[in-house]
C-alpha positions as a Python dict, from the first residue, in 0.01 Angstrom:
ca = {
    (1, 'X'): (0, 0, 0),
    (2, 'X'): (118, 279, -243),
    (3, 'X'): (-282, 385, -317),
    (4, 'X'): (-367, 394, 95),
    (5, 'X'): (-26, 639, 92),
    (6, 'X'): (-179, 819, -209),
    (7, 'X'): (-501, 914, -35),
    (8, 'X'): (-292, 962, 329),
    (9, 'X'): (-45, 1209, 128),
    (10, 'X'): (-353, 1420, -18),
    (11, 'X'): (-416, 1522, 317),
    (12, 'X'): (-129, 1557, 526),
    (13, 'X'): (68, 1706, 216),
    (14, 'X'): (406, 1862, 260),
    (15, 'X'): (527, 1833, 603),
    (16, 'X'): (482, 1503, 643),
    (17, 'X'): (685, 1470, 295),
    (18, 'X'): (995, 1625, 463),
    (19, 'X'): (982, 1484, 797),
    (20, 'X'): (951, 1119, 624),
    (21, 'X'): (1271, 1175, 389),
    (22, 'X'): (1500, 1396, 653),
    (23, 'X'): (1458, 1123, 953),
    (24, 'X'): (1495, 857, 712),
    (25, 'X'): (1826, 992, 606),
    (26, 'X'): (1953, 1088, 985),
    (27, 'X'): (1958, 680, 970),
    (28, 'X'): (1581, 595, 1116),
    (29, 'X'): (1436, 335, 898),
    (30, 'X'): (1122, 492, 752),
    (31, 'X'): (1005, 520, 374),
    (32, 'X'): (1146, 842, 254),
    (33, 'X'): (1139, 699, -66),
    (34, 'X'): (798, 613, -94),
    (35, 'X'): (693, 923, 21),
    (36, 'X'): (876, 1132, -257),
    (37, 'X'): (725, 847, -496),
    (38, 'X'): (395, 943, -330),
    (39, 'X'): (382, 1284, -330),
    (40, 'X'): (489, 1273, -745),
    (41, 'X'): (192, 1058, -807),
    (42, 'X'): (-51, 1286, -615),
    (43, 'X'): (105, 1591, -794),
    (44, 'X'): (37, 1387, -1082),
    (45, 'X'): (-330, 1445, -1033),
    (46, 'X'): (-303, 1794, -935),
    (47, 'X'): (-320, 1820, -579),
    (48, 'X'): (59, 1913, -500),
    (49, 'X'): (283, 2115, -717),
    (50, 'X'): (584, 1895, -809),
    (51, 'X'): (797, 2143, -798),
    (52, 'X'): (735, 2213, -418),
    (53, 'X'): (728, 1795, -437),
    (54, 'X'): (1110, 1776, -536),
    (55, 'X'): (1214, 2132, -381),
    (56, 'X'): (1078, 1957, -44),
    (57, 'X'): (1245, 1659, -93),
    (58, 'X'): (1583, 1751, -223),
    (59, 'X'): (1605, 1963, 88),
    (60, 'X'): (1502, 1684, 313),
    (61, 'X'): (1727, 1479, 243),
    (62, 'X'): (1993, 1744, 211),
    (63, 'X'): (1939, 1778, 615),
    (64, 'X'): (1836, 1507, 716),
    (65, 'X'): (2181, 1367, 604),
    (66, 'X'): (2400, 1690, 736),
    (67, 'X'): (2210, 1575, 1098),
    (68, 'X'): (2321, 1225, 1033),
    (69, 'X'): (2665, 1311, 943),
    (70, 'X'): (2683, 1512, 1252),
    (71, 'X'): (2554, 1255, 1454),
    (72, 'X'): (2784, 991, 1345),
    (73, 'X'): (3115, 1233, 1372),
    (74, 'X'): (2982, 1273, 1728),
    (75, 'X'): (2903, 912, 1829),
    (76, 'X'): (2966, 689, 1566),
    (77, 'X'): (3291, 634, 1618),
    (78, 'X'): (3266, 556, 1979),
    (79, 'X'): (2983, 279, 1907),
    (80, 'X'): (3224, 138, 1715),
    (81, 'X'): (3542, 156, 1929),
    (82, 'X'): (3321, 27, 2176),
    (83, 'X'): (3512, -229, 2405),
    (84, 'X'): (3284, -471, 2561),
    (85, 'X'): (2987, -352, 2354),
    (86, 'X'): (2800, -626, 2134),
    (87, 'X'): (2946, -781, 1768),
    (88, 'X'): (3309, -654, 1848),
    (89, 'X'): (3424, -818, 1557),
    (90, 'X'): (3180, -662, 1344),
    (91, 'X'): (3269, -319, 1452),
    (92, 'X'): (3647, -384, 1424),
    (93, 'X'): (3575, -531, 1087),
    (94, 'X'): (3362, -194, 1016),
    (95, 'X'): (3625, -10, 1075),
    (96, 'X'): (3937, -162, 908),
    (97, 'X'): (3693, -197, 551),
    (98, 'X'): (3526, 149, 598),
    (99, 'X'): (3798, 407, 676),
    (100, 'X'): (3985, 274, 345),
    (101, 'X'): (3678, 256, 151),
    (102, 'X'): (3574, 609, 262),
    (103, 'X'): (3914, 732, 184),
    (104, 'X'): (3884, 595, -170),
    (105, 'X'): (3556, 627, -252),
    (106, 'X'): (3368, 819, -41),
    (107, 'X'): (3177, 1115, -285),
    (108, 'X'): (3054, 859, -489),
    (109, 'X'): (2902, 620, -149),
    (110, 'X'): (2737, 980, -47),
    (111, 'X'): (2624, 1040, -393),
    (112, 'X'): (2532, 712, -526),
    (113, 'X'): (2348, 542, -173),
    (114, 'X'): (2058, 772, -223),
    (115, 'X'): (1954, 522, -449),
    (116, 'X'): (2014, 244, -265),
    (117, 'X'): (1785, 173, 51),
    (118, 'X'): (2066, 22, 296),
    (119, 'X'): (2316, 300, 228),
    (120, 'X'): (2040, 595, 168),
    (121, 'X'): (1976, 527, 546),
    (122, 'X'): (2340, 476, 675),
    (123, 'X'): (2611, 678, 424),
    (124, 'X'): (2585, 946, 607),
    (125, 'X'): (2664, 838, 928),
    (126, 'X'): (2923, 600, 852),
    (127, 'X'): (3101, 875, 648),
    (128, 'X'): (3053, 1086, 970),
    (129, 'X'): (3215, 770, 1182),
    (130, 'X'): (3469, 732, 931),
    (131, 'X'): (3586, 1114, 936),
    (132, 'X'): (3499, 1240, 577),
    (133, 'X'): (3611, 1574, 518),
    (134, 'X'): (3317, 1762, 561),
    (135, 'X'): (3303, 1991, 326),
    (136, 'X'): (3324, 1724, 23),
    (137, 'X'): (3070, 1557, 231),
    (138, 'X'): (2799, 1826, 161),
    (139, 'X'): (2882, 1857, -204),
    (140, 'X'): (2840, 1551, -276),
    (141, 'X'): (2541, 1465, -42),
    (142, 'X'): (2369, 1831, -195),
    (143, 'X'): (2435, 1697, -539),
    (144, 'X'): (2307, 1351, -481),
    (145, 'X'): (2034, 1498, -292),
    (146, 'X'): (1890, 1730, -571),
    (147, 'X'): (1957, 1464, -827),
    (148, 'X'): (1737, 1192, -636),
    (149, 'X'): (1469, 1403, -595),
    (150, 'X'): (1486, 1523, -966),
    (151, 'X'): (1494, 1166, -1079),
    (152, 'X'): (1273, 988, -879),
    (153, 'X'): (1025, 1277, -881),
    (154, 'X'): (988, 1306, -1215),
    (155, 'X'): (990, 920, -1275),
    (156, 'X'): (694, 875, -1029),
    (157, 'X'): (501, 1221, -1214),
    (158, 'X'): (517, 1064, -1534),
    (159, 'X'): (538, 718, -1479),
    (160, 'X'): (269, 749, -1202),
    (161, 'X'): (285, 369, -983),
    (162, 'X'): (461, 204, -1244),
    (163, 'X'): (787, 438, -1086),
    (164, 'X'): (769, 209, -781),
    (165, 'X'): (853, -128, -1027),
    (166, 'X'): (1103, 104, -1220),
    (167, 'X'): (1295, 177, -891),
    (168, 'X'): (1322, -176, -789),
    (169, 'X'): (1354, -375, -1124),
    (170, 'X'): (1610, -92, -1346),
    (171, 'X'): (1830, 2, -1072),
    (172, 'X'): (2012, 366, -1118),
    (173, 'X'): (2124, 270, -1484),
    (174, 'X'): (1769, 237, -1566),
    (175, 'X'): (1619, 485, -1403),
    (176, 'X'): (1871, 789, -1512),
    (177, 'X'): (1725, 727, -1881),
    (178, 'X'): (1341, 734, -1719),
    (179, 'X'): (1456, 1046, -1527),
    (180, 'X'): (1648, 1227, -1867),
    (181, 'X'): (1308, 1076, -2005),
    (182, 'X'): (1107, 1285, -1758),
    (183, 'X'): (1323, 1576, -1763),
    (184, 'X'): (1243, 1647, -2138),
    (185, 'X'): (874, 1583, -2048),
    (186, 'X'): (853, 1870, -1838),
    (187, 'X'): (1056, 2097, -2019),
    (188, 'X'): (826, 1994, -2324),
    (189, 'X'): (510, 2076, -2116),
    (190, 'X'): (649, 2395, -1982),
    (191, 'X'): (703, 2539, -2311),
    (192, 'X'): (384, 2396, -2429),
    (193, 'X'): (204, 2543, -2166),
    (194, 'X'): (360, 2885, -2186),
    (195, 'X'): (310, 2879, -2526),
    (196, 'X'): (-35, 2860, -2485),
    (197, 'X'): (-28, 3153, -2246),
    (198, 'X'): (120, 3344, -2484),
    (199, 'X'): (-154, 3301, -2762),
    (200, 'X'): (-418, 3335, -2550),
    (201, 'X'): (-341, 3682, -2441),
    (202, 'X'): (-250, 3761, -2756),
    (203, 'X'): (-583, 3684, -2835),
    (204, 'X'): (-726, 3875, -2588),
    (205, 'X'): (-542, 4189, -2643),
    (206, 'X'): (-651, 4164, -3006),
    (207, 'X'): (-970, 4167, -2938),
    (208, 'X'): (-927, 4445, -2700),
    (209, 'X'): (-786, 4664, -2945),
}
């Protein structure tokens, strides 16, 4: 499945890249991130920059989740004070667990459940239907945001489809050492290829002169 998105993501590129990751965070069930493990791989072989790759998706999900937030501050709280409405105990039950949890650990649900699929696709409206402050809601979302996309970007560039296993078998303990990992790749390949640069036209303006 990963190769057919491979070939899809060559051609549709970018857009498709953000609209995949922000509606998946607004809490609509679609493969965000297998899309940002998609678009690495195919700026793996040169057709996207991943910088643009992780840029894109860090600010997809960013959104995506600020809409989600908003949405669930607006109506989420009604769904689930609900009278009448279907699984009453559920929603009562969502309610007496979630406003404590939220209260006690709510920056690190927002941060951490970018990694995980269930919460990367409902944090952000439950913390919105559980009244998080917001402005400690978009710190921690941004930070979690840029951080996913760094980490899983970089894990699928240099790890290519072996990043898909990685995600599913290491969990985030695991995959923060591929990402550090892939962090010191690129800065090692930056500085080689500047480096390079850098001799070359010194090259050249030696044999200009």
């Amino acid at each position: 499945m990963l190769a057919a998105l491979v070939d899809v993501a060559e051609n549709v590129g970018y857009p498709v890249l953000f609209l995949l990751i922000a509606m998946e965070t607004m809490g609509i069930p679609l493969p965000g991130e297998t899309a940002l493990i998609t678009g690495a791989i195919v700026a793996a072989r040169g057709n996207m920059a991943i910088e643009a790759v992780i840029a894109i998706a860090a600010a997809a999900a960013i959104i995506g989740d600020n809409v989600g937030f908003a949405i669930g501050r607006r109506y989420g709280r009604r769904l689930l004070e609900w009278e009448g409405g279907p699984f009453p105990q559920h929603r009562r039950r969502l309610i007496e667990v979630g406003e404590p949890f939220f209260d006690r650990h709510g920056p690190k649900a927002v941060f951490l459940g970018r990694w995980v699929s269930g919460l990367r696709i409902t944090a952000a409206w439950l913390a919105g239907a559980h009244r998080m402050s917001w402005p400690t809601f978009t710190f921690w979302n941004a930070l979690g945001g840029i951080c996913w996309a760094l980490s899983i970007g970089l894990a699928a560039y240099f790890g290519g489809h072996a990043a898909e296993r990685i995600v599913t078998t290491l969990g985030i303990a695991g995959l923060v050492g591929v990402a550090l990992v892939g962090v010191a790749l690129y800065i090692v390949t930056k500085v080689r290829r500047r480096r390079a640069e850098r001799l070359a036209d010194a090259e050249l303006d030696a044999e200009e002169s």
